[in-house]
N, C-alpha and C positions, 0 to 999 in steps of 0.2 A: 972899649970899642965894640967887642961883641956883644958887650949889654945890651947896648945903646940900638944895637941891629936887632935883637930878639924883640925887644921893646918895640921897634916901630916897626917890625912884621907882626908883632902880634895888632899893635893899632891899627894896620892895616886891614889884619884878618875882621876885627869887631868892627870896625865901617865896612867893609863890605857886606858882611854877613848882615849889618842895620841895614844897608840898601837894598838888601836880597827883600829881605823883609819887606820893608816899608811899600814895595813893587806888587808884592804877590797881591792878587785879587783878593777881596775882604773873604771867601770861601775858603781860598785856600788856605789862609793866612789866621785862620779860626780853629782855636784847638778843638781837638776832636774830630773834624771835619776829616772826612776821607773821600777821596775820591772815586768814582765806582772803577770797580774792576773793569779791566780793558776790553776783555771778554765780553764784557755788557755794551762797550761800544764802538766795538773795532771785529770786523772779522778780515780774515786774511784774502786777499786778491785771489791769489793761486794757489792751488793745491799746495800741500806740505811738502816740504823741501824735498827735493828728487836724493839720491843714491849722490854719494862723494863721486865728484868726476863730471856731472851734471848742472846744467844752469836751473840757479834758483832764484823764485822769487821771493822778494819780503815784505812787499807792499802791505799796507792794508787800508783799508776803508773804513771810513767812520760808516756806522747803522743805527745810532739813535735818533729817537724823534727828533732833535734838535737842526742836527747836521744834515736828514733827510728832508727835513720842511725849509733849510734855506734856499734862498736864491741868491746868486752873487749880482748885483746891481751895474749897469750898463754902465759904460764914462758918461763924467758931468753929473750921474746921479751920486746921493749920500748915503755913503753906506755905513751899518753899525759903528761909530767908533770903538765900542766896547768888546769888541769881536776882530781876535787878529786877521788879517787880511781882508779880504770883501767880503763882509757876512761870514765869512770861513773860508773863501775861496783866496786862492792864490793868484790871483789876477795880475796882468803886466804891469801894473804900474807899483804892485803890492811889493812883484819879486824884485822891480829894475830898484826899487830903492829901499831891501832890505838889502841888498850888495850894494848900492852906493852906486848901482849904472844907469843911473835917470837919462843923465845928459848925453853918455855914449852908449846905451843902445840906442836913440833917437836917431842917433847923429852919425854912426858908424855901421858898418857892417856889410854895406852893401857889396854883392860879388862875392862874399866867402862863403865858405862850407862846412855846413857843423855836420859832422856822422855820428848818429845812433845808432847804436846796435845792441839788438834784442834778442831773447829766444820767439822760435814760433813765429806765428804770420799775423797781422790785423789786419783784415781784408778791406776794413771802413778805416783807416788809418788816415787817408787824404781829405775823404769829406768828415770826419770829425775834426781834422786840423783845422777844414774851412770853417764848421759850425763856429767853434774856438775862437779862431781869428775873427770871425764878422763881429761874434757877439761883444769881443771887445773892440769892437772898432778899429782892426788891425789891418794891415793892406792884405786881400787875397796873395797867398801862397799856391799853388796846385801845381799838377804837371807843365799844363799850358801855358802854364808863364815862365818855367824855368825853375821857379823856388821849389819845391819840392819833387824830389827822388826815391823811389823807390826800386831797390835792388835786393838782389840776395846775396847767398855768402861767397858768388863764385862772380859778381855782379852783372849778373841776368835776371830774369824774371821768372824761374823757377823755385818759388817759396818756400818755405815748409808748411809746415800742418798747421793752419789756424788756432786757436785756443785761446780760450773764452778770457782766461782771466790774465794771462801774458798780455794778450791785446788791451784789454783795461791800463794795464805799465805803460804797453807804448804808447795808446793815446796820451799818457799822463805827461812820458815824457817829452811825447813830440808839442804840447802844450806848453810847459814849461819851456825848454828850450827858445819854440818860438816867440813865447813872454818876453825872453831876458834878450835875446835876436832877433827880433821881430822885422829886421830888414835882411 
């Protein structure tokens, strides 16, 4: 009995391991082939991690030529298939249906409340949700309609200290969110 279990965990392990394979892009999947160091195409968002006790960030951003010359392609247009998401963006329709919520974000949501919370301030926070939202063809969000809020950590409108690359997070993540909620 316990053969018979080691045996088809191991068969297990060698099919998936062939599917891992068989998956990877012909680059990666090429011996010898290395991928560049991160370093080469990634720098961090925000300063290095604060002191234990302090909010940090981890973000990073792609900085190669490749990922700076894309553009993510409007709805109804075709975008790379060979390129995860939209050209490399993470677009609403990329994120609703790597979780499987195609049909309920469209369909659900309306009236609730998602809360974010950040360190730091994004002063352009709302009109970059708007650029966001237009560019994919999403229903306006802003103050004026209700959908989106902006408070602080005592829920008033006394901020804190802006900063450059926290607010780079929050557009990211008030983007995001909005993708997967977009009602």
């Amino acid at each position: 009995m316990r053969q018979r279990f080691v045996q088809r965990l191991v068969s297990c392990a060698v099919v998936s391991l062939a599917v891992f394979v068989a998956v990877l892009p012909p680059a990666a999947a090429a011996a010898g082939t290395a991928l560049p160091p991160m370093a080469a195409t990634h720098a961090r968002v925000c300063p290095s991690p604060n002191a234990r006790g302090f909010a940090s960030c981890d973000a990073l951003v792609r900085i190669d030529q490749a990922a700076r010359g894309a553009t993510p392609v409007r709805p109804g247009a075709r975008a790379n298939p060979d390129v995860i998401g939209n050209s490399g963006a993470y677009d609403p329709s990329y994120l609703q249906s790597a979780y499987n919520l195609s049909s309920i974000s469209s369909s659900s949501g309306t009236g609730r409340t998602v809360a974010i919370v950040d360190a730091y301030d994004d002063p352009t926070a709302e009109s970059d949700l708007a650029y966001y939202r237009n560019y994919f063809g999403l229903p306006a969000c802003s103050s004026s309609t209700g959908c989106f809020k902006k408070v602080d950590q005592n829920g008033g409108t006394n901020y804190p200290t802006g900063n450059t690359g926290w607010a780079q997070e929050i557009s990211l993540d008030l983007d995001m969110v909005s993708a997967i909620c977009p009602n």
